[in-house]
Structures are given as C-alpha cells and as structure tokens.
C-alpha positions as CSV (number, residue, x, y, z in Angstrom):
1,X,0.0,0.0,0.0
2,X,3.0,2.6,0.9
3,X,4.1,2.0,-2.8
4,X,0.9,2.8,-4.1
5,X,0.8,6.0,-1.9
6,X,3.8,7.1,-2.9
7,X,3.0,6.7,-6.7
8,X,0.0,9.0,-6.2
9,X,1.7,11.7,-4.4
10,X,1.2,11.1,-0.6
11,X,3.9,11.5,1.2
12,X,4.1,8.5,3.5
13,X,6.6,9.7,5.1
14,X,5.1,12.9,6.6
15,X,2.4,10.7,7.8
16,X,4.5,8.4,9.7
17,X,6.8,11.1,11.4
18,X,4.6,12.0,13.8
19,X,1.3,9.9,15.6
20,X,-1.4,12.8,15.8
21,X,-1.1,15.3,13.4
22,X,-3.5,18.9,13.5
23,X,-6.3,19.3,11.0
24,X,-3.9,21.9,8.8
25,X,-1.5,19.2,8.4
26,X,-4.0,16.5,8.1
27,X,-5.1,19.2,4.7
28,X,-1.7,18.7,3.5
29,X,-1.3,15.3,3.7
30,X,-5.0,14.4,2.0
31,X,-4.0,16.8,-0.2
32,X,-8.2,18.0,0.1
33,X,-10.0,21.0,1.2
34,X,-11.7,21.5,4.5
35,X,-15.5,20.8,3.4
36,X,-13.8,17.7,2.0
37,X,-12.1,16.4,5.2
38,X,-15.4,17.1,7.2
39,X,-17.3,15.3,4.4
40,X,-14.9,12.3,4.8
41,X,-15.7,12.7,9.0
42,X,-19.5,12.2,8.2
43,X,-18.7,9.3,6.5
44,X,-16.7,7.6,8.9
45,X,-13.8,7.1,6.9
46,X,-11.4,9.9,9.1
47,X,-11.7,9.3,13.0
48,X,-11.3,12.6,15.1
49,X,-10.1,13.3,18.3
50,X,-10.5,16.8,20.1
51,X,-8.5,18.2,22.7
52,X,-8.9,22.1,24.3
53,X,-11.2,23.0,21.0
54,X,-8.4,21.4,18.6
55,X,-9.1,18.8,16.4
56,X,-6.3,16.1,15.7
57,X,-6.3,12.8,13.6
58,X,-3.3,9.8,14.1
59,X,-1.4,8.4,11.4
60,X,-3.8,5.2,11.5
61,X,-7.1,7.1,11.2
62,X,-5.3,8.7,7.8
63,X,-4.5,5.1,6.1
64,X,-7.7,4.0,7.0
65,X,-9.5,7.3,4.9
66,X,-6.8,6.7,2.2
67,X,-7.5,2.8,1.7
68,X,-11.7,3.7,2.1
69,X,-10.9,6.3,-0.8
70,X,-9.0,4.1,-3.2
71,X,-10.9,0.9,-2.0
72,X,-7.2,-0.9,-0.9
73,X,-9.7,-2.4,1.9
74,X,-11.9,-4.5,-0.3
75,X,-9.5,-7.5,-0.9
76,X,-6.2,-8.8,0.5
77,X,-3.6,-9.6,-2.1
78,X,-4.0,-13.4,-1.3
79,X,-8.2,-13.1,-1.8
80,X,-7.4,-11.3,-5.5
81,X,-5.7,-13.9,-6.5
82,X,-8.1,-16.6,-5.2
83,X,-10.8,-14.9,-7.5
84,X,-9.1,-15.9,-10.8
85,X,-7.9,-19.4,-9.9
C-alpha cells in the first residue's frame, strides 16, 4: 500500500513522522479541502479526536481514509488472487 501512496503523491513519510497530526497538516497530507475532510468525517472514513477545541487525527485514522478512498480495503492480495484461480 506505501508503494501505491507514494505513486500517487502522498507523502508516506510525513504521515508516519509524527502519531497525531493537527487538522492543517492532516489538509496537506490528504491533499483536500476542508468541506472535503469534514465530508470524509460524516462518512466515517477519518476518525477525530479533540482536545482544548483542537481537532487532531493519528497516522492510523489517515491510512484508514486513504484505503476507504482508493478501495485498498476490499480485498487482500491473497483473496485477489483466489478470485481468478
């Protein structure tokens, strides 16, 4: 999946340097814009977290969005290749 990320443009490894990163940086790194990232909150896909009126996602709750947005989730490299045998 970090191969895939990094062919898109997503810096993995800005995710990875910290655990909890603000909603600003969270922007950057979804590359999206606000109504976007609260969209993908409705959803489900991006748990939050809030602390003194801040609002702060980890590095886990970003993968999570990323493999809901490009549908990584659905199937396990072992299951793919179960379909076609």
């Amino acid at each position: 999946m970090i191969e895939t990320l990094n062919s898109i443009g997503i810096d993995t490894k800005k995710i990875d340097s910290k655990p909890i990163h603000n909603r600003k940086e969270t922007l950057e790194l979804l590359k999206c814009s606000n109504p976007t990232l609260t969209k993908y909150k409705r959803r489900g896909w991006l748990k939050h977290s809030k602390f003194k009126n801040q609002t702060y996602y980890t590095a886990d709750t970003i993968y999570k969005c990323l493999e809901h947005q490009l549908n990584i989730h659905q199937y396990s490299s072992n299951e793919w290749d179960a379909l076609w045998d």
